[in-house]
PyMOL Python script that loads the backbone (N, CA, C, O; Angstrom):
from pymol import cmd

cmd.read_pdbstr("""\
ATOM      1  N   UNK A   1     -24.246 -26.274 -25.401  1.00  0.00           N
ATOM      2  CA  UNK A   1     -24.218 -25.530 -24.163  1.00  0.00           C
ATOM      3  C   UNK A   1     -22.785 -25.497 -23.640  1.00  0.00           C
ATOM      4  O   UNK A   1     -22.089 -26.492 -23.438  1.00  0.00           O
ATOM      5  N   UNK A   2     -22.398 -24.096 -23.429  1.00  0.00           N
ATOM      6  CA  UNK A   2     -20.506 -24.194 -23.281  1.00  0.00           C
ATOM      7  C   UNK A   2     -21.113 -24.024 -21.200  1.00  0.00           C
ATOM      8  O   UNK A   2     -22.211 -23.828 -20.678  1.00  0.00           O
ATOM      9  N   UNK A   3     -19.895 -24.203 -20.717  1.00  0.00           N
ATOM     10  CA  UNK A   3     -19.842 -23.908 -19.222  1.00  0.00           C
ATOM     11  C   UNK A   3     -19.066 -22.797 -19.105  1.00  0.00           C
ATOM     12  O   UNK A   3     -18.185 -22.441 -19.888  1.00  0.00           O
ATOM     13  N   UNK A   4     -19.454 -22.203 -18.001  1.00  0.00           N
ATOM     14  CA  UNK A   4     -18.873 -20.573 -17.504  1.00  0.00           C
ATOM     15  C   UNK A   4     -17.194 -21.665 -17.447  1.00  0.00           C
ATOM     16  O   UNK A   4     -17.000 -22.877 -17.352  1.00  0.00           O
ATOM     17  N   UNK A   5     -16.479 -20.732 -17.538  1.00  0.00           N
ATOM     18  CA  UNK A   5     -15.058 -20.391 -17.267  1.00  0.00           C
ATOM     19  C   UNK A   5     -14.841 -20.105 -15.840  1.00  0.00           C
ATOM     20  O   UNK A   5     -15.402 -19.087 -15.434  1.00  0.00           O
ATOM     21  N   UNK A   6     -14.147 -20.782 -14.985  1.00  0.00           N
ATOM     22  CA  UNK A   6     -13.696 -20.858 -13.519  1.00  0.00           C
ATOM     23  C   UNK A   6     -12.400 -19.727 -13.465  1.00  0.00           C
ATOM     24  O   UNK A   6     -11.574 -20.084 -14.305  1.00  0.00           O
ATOM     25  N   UNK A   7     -12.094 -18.879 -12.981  1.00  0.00           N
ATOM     26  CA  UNK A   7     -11.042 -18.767 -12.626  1.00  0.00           C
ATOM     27  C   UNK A   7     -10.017 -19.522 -11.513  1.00  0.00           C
ATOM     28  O   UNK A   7     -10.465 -19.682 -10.377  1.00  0.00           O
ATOM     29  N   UNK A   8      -8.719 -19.964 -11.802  1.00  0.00           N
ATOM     30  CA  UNK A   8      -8.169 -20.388 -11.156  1.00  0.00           C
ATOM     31  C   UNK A   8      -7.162 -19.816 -10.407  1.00  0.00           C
ATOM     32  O   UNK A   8      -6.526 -18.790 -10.646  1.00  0.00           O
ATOM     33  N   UNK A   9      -7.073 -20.643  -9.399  1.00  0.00           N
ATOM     34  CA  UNK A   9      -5.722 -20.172  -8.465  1.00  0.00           C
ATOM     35  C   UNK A   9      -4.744 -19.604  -8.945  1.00  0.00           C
ATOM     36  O   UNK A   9      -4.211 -18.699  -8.303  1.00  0.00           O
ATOM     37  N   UNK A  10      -4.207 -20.029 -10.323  1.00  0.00           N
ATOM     38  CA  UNK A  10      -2.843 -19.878 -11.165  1.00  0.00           C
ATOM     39  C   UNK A  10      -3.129 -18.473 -11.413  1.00  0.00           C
ATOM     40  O   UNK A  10      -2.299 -17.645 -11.039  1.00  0.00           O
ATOM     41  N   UNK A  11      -4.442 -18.010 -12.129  1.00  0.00           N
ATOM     42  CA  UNK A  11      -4.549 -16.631 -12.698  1.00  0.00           C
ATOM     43  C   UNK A  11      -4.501 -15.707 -11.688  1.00  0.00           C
ATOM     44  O   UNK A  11      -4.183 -14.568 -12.031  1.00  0.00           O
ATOM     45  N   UNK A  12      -4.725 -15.897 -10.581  1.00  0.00           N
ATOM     46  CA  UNK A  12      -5.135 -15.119  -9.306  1.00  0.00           C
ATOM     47  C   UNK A  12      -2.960 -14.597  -9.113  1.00  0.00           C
ATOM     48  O   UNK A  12      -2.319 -13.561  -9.290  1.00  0.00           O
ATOM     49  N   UNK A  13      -2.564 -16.227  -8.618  1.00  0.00           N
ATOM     50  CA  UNK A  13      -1.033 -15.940  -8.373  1.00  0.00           C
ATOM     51  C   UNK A  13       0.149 -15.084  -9.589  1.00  0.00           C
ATOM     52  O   UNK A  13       1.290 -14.729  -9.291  1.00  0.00           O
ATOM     53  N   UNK A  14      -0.643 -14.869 -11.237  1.00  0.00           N
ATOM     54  CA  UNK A  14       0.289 -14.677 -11.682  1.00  0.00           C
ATOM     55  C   UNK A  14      -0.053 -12.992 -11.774  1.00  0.00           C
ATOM     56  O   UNK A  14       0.405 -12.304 -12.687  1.00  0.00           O
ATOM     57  N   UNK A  15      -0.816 -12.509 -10.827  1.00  0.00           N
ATOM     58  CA  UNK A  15      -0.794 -11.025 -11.122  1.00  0.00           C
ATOM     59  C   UNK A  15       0.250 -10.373 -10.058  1.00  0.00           C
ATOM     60  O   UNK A  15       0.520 -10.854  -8.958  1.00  0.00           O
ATOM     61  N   UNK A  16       0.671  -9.426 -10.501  1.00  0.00           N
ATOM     62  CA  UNK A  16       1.833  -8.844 -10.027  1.00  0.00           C
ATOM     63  C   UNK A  16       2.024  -8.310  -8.341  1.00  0.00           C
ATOM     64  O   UNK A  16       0.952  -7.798  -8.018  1.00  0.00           O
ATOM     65  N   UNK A  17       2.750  -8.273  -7.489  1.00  0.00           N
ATOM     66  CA  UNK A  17       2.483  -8.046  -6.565  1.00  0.00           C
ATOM     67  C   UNK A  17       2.076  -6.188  -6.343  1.00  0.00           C
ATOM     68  O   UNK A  17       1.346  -5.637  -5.519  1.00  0.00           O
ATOM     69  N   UNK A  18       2.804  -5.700  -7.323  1.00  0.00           N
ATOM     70  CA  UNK A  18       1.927  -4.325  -7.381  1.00  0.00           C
ATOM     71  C   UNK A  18       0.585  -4.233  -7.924  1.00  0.00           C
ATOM     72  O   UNK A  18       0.154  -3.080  -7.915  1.00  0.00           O
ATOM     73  N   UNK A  19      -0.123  -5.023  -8.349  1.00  0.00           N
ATOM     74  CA  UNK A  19      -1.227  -4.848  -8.657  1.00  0.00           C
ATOM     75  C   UNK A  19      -2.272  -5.530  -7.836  1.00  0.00           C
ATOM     76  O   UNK A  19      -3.405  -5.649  -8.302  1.00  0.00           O
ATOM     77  N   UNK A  20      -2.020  -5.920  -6.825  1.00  0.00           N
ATOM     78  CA  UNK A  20      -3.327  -7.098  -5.617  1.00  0.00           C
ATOM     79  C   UNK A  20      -3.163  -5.783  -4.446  1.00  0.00           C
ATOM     80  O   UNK A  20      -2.217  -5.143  -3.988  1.00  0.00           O
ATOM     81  N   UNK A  21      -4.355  -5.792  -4.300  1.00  0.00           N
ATOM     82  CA  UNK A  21      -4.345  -4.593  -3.378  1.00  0.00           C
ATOM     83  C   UNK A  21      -4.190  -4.996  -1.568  1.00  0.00           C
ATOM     84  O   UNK A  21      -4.313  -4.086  -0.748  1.00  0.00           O
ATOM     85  N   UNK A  22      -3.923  -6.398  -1.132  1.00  0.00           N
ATOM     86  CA  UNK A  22      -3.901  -6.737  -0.123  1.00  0.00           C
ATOM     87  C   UNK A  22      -2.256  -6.065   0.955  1.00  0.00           C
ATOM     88  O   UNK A  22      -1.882  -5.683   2.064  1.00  0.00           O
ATOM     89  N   UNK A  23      -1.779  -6.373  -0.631  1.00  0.00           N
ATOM     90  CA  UNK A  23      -0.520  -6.323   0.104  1.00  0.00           C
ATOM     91  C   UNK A  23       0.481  -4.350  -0.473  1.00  0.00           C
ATOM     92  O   UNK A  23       1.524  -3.809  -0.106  1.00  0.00           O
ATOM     93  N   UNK A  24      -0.510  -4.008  -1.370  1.00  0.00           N
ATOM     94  CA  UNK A  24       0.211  -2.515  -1.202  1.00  0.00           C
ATOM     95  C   UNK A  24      -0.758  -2.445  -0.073  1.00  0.00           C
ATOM     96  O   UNK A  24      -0.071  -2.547   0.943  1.00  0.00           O
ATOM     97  N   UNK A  25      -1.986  -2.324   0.250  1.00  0.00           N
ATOM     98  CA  UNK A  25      -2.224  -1.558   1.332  1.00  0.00           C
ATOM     99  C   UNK A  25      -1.590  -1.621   2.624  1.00  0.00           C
ATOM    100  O   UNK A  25      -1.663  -1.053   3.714  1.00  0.00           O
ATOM    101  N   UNK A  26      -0.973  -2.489   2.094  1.00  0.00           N
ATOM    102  CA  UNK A  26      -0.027  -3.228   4.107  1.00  0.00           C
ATOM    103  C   UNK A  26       1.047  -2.076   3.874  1.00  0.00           C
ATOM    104  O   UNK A  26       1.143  -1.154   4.683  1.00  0.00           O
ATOM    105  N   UNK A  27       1.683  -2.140   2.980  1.00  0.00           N
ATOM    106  CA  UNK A  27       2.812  -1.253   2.488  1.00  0.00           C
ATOM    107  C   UNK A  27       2.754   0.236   3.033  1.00  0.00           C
ATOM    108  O   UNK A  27       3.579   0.726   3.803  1.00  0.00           O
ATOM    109  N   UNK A  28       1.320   1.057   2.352  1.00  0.00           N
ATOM    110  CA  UNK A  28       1.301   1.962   2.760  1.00  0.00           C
ATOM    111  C   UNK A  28       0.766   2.688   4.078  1.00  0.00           C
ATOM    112  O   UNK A  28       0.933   3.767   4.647  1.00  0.00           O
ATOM    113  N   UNK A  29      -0.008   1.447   4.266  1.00  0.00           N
ATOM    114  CA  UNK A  29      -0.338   1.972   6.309  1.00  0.00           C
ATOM    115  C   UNK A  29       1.156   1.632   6.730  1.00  0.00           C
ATOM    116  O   UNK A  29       1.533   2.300   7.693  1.00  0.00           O
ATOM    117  N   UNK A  30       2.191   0.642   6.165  1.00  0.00           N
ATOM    118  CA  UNK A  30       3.675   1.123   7.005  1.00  0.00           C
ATOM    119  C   UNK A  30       4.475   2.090   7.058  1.00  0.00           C
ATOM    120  O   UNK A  30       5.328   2.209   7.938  1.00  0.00           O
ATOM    121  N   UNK A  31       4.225   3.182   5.783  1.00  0.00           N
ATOM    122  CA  UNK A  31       4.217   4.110   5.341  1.00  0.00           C
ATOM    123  C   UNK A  31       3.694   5.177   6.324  1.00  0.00           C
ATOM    124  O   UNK A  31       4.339   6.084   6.852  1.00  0.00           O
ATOM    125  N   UNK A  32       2.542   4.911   6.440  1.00  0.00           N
ATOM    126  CA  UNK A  32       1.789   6.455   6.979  1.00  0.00           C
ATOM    127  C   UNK A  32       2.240   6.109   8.541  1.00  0.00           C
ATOM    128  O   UNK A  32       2.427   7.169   9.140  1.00  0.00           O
ATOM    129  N   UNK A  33       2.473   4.944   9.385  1.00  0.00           N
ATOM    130  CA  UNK A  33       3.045   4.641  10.127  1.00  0.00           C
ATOM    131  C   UNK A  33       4.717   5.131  10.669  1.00  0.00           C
ATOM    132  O   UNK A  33       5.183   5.648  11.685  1.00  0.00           O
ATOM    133  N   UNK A  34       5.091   4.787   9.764  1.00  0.00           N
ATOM    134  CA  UNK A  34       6.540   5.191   9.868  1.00  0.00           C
ATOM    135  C   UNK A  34       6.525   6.663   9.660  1.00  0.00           C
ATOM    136  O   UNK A  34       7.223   7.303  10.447  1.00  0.00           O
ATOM    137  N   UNK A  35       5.956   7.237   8.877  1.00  0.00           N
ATOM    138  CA  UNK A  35       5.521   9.114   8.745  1.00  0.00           C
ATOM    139  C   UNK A  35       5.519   9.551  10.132  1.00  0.00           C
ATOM    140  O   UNK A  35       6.277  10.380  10.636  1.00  0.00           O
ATOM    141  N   UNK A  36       4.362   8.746  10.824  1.00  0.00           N
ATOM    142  CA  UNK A  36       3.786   9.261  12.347  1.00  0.00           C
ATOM    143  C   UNK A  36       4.952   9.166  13.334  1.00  0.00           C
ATOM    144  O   UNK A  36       5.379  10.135  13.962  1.00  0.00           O
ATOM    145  N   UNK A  37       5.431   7.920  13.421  1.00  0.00           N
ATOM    146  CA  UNK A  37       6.576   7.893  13.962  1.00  0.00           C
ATOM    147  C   UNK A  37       7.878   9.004  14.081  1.00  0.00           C
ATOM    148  O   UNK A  37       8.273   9.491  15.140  1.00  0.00           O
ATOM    149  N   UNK A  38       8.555   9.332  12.450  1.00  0.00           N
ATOM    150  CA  UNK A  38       9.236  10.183  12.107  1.00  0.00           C
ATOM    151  C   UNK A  38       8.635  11.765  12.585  1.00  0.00           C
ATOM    152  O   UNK A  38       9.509  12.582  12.873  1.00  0.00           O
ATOM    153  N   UNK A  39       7.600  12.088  12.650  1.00  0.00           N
ATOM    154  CA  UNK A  39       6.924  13.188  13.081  1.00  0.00           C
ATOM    155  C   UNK A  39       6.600  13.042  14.811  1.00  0.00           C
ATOM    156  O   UNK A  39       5.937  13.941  15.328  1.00  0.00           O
ATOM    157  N   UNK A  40       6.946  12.224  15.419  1.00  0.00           N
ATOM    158  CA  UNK A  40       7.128  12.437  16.916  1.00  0.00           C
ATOM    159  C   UNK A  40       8.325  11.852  17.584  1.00  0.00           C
ATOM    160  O   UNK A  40       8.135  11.353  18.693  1.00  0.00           O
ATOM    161  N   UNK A  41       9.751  11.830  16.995  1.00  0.00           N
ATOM    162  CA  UNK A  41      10.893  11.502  17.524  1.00  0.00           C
ATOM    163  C   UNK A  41      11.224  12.883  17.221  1.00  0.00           C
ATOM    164  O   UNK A  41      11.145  13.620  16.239  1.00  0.00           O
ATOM    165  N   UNK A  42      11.824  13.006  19.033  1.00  0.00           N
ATOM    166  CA  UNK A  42      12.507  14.257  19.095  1.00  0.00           C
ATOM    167  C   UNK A  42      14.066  14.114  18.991  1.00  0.00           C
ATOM    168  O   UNK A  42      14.808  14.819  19.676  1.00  0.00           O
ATOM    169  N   UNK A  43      14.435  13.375  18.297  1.00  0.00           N
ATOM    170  CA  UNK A  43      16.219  13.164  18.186  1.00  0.00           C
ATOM    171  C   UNK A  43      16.761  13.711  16.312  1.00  0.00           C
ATOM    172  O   UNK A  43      17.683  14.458  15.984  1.00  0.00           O
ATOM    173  N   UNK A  44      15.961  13.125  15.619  1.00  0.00           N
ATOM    174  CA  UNK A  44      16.687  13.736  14.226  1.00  0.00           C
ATOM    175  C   UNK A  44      15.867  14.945  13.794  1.00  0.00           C
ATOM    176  O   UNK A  44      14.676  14.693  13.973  1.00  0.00           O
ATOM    177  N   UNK A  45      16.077  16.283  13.244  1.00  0.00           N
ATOM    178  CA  UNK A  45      15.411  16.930  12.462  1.00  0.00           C
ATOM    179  C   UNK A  45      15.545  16.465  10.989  1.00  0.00           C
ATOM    180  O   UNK A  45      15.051  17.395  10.352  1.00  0.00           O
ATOM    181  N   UNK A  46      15.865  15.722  10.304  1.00  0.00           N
ATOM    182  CA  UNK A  46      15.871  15.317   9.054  1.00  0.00           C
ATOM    183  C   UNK A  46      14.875  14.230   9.172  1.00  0.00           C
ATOM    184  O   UNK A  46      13.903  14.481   8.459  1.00  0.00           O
ATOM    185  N   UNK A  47      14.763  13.104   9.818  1.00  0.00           N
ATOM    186  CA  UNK A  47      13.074  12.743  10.073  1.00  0.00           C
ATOM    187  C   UNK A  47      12.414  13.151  10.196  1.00  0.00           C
ATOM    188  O   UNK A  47      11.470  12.852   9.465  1.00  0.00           O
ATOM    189  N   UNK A  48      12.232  14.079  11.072  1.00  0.00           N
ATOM    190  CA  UNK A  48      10.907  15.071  11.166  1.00  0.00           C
ATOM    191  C   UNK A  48      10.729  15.962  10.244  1.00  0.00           C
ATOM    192  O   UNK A  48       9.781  16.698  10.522  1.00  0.00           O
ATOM    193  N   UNK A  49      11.475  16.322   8.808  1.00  0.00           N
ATOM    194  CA  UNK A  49      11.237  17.240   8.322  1.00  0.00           C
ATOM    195  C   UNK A  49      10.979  16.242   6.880  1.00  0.00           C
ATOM    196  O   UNK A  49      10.741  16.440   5.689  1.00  0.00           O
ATOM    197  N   UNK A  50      11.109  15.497   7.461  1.00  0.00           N
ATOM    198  CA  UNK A  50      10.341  14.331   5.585  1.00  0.00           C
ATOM    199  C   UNK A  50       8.860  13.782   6.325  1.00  0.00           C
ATOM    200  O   UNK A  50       7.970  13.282   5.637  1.00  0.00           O
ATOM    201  N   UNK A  51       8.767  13.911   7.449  1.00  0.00           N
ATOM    202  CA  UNK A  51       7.567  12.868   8.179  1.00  0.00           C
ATOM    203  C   UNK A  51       6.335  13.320   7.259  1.00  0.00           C
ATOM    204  O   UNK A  51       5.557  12.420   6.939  1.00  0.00           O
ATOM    205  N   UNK A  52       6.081  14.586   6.811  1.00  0.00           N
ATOM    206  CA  UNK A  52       4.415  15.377   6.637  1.00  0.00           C
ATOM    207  C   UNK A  52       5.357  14.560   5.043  1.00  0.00           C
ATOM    208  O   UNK A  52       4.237  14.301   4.602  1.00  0.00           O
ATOM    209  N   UNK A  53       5.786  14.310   4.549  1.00  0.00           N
ATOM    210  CA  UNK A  53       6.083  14.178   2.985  1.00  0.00           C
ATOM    211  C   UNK A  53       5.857  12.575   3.112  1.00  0.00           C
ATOM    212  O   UNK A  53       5.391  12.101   2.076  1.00  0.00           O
ATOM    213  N   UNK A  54       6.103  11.547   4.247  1.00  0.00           N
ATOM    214  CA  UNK A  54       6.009  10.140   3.961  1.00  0.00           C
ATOM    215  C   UNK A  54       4.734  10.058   4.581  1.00  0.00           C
ATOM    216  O   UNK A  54       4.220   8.983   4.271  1.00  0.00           O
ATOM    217  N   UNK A  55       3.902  10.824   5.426  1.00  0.00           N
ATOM    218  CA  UNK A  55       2.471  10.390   5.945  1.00  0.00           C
ATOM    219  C   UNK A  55       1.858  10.835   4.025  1.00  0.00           C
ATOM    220  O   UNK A  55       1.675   9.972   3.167  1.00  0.00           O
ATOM    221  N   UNK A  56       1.720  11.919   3.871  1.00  0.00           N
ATOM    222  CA  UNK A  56       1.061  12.405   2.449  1.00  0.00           C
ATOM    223  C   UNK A  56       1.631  11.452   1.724  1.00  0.00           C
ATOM    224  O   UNK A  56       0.787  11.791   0.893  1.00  0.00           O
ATOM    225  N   UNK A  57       2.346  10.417   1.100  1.00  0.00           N
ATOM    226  CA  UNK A  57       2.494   9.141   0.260  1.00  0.00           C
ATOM    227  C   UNK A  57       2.202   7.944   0.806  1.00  0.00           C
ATOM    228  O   UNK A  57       2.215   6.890   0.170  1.00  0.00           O
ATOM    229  N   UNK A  58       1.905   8.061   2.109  1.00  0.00           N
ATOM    230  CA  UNK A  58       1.310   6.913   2.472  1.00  0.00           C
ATOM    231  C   UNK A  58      -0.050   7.088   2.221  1.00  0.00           C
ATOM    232  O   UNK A  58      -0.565   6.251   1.480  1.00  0.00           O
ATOM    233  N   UNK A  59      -0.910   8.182   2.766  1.00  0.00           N
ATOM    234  CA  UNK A  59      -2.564   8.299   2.696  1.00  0.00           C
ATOM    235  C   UNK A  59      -2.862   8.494   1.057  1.00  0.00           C
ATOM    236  O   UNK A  59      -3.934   7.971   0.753  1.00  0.00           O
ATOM    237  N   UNK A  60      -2.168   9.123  -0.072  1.00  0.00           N
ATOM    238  CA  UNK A  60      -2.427   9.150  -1.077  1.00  0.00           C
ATOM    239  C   UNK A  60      -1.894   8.059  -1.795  1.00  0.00           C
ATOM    240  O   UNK A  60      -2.093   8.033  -3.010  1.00  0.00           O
ATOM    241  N   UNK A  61      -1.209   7.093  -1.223  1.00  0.00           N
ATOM    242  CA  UNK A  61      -0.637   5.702  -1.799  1.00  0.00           C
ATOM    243  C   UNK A  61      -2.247   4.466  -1.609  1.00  0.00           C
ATOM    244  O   UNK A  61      -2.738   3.793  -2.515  1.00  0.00           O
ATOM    245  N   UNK A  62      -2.763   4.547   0.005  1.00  0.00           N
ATOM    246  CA  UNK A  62      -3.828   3.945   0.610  1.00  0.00           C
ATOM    247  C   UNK A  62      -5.061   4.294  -0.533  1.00  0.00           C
ATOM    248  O   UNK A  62      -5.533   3.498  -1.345  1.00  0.00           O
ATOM    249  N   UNK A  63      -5.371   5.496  -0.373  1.00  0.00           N
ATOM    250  CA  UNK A  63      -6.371   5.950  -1.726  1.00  0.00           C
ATOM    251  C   UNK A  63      -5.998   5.397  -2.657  1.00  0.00           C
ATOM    252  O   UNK A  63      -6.512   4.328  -2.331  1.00  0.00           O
ATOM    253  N   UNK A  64      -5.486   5.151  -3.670  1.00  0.00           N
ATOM    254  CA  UNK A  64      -4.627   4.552  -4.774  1.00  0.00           C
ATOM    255  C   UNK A  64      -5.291   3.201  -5.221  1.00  0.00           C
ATOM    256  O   UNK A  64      -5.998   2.947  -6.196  1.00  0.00           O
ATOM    257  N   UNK A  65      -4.848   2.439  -4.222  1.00  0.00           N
ATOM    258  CA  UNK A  65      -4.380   1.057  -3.714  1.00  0.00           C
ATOM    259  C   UNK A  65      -5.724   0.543  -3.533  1.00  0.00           C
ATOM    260  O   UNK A  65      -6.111  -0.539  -3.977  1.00  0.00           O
ATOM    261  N   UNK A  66      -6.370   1.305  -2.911  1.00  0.00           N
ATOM    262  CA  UNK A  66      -8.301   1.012  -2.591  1.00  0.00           C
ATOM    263  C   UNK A  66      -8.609   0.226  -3.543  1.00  0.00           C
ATOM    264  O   UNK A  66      -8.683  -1.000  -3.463  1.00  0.00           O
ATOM    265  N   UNK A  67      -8.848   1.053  -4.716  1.00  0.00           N
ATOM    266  CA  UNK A  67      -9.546   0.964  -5.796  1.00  0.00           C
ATOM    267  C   UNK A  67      -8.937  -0.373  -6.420  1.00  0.00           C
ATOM    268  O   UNK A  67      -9.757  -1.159  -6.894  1.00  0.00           O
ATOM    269  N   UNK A  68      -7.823  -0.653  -6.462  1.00  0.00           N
ATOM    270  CA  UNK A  68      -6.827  -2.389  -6.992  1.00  0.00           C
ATOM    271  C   UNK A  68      -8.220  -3.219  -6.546  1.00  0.00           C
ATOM    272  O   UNK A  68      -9.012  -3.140  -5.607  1.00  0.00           O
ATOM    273  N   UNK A  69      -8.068  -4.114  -7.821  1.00  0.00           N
ATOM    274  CA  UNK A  69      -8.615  -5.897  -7.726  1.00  0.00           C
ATOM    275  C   UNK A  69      -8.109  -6.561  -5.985  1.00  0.00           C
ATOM    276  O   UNK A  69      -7.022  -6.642  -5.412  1.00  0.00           O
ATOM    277  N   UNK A  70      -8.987  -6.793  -5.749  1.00  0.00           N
ATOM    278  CA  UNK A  70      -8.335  -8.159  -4.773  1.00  0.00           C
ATOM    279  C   UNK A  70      -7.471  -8.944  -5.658  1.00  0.00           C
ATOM    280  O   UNK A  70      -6.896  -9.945  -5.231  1.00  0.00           O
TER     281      UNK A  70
END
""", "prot")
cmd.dss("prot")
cmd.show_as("cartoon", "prot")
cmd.util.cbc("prot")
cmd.orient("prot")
């Protein structure tokens, strides 16, 4: 009679930080954040004219990222 296999802490820490979905998703709500931001400061037009391009890589980064392993 063999025993199930535990995963450990070690296997958990040696996966990549792009691949744990805790911490891209932080990434890209700072993303779609900073988009929103850039899209309601009325001082640069070069922020405001990337804002609709960094909200759309943040919400299609978030989708992405979902689907990642814990």
């Amino acid at each position: 009679m063999t025993t199930p296999q535990k995963t450990t802490p070690t296997a958990r820490q040696k996966r990549s930080l792009f691949l744990r979905r805790g911490p891209m998703e932080n990434i890209a709500t700072v993303l779609i954040a900073a988009g929103f931001v850039m899209l309601f400061q009325p001082f640069l037009l070069a922020l405001y004219t990337y804002s609709l391009a960094m909200l759309l890589t943040g919400t299609v980064m978030f989708i992405i990222v979902s689907k990642f392993p814990e």
